[in-house]
N, C-alpha and C positions, 0 to 999 in steps of 0.2 A: 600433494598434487605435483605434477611434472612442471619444471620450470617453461614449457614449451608454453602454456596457456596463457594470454593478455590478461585474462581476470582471474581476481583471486575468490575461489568460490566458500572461502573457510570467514570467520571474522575473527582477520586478522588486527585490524583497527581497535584502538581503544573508544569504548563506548561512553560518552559525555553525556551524561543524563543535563535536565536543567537547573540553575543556579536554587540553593535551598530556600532563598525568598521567592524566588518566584514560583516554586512548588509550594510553598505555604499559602504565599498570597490566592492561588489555582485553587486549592483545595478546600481554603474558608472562602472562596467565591463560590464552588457546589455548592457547601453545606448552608451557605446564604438562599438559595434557591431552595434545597430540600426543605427550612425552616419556612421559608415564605409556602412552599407547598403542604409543607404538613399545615399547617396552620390554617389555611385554606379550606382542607377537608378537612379540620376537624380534630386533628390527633394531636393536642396541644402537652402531650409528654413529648414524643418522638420531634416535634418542633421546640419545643427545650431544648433535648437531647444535644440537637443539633446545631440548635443556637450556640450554645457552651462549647461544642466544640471547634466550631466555627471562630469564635471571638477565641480560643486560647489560640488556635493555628495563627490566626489573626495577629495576635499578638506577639507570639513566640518568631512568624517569620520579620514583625515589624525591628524586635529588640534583639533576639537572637537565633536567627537562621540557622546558624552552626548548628546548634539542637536538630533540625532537622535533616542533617543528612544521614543517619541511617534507614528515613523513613525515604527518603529520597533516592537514597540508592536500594532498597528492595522494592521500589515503584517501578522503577529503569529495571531492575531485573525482570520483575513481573510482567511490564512490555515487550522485552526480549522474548519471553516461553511463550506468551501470546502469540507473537508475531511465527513463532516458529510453529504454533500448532495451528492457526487461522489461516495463514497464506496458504499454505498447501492445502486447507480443506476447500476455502474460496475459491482457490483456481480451481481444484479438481472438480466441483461442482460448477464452475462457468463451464470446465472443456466436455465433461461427461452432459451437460445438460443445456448446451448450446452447438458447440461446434463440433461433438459427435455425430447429433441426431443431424443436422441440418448434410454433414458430409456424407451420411448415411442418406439421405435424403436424393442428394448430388448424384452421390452414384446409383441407385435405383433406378434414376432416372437415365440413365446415360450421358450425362452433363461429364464432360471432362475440360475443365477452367485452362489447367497446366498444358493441355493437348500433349499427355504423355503417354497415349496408345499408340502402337507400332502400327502404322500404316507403308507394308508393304510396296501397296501400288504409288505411291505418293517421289514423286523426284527429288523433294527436298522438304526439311522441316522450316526451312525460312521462312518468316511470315513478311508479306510483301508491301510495301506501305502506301495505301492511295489516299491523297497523294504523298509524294516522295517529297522528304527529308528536304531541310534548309540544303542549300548548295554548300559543298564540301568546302570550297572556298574561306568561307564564311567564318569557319571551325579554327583559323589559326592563330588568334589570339584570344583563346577564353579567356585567359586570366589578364 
């Protein structure tokens, strides 16, 4: 990018995922809930399952966290590709299915918000304020 630009649109920034106990503690708090859910309906392997996995994350981020930073850092990646493939579909589905249709809508109508159509006969594009503005006075110490 040209150094002319205020933002930097690359990431440039190193990426700091969250501390390895607190990703362990996170993710045997799910599997806490998956286990209380399986159990619930009925599927009392798969709330096993998830019991035992639950209790070793449990465990592992209580005693030794350090074990889990490689699962922590392809987590943080895995949010990263997300983030890169979800935001541009989100938006593009807000602007295609909100603020297309409705500008399409606008202009059908004749609605012009901006009033950026060339009006000829018109003295001036100023828009004239009734009524008129605090006294100029007023203005010399904003700050």
């Amino acid at each position: 990018m040209s150094d002319s630009f205020h933002e930097s649109f690359g990431r440039d920034q190193d990426i700091h995922g969250s501390s390895n106990r607190s990703f362990g503690l996170v993710f045997a708090a799910v599997l806490a809930f998956v286990t209380v859910y399986q159990a619930v309906l009925g599927a009392l392997v798969l709330a096993g399952v998830a019991a035992g996995l639950g209790l070793g994350l449990l465990t592992t981020a209580l005693f030794r966290p350090a074990l889990l930073a490689p699962f922590n850092r392809l987590w943080t990646r895995f949010g990263l590709l997300l983030h890169k493939i979800v935001s541009p579909v989100v938006l593009g589905v807000m602007f295609y299915g909100a603020v297309l249709p409705i500008g399409l809508v606008m202009r059908g109508l004749g609605h012009d918000p901006l009033r950026r159509r060339f009006k000829p006969e018109a003295q001036s594009y100023w828009i004239v304020r009734c009524p008129p503005g605090p006294d100029p006075k007023s203005m010399t110490e904003q700050f």
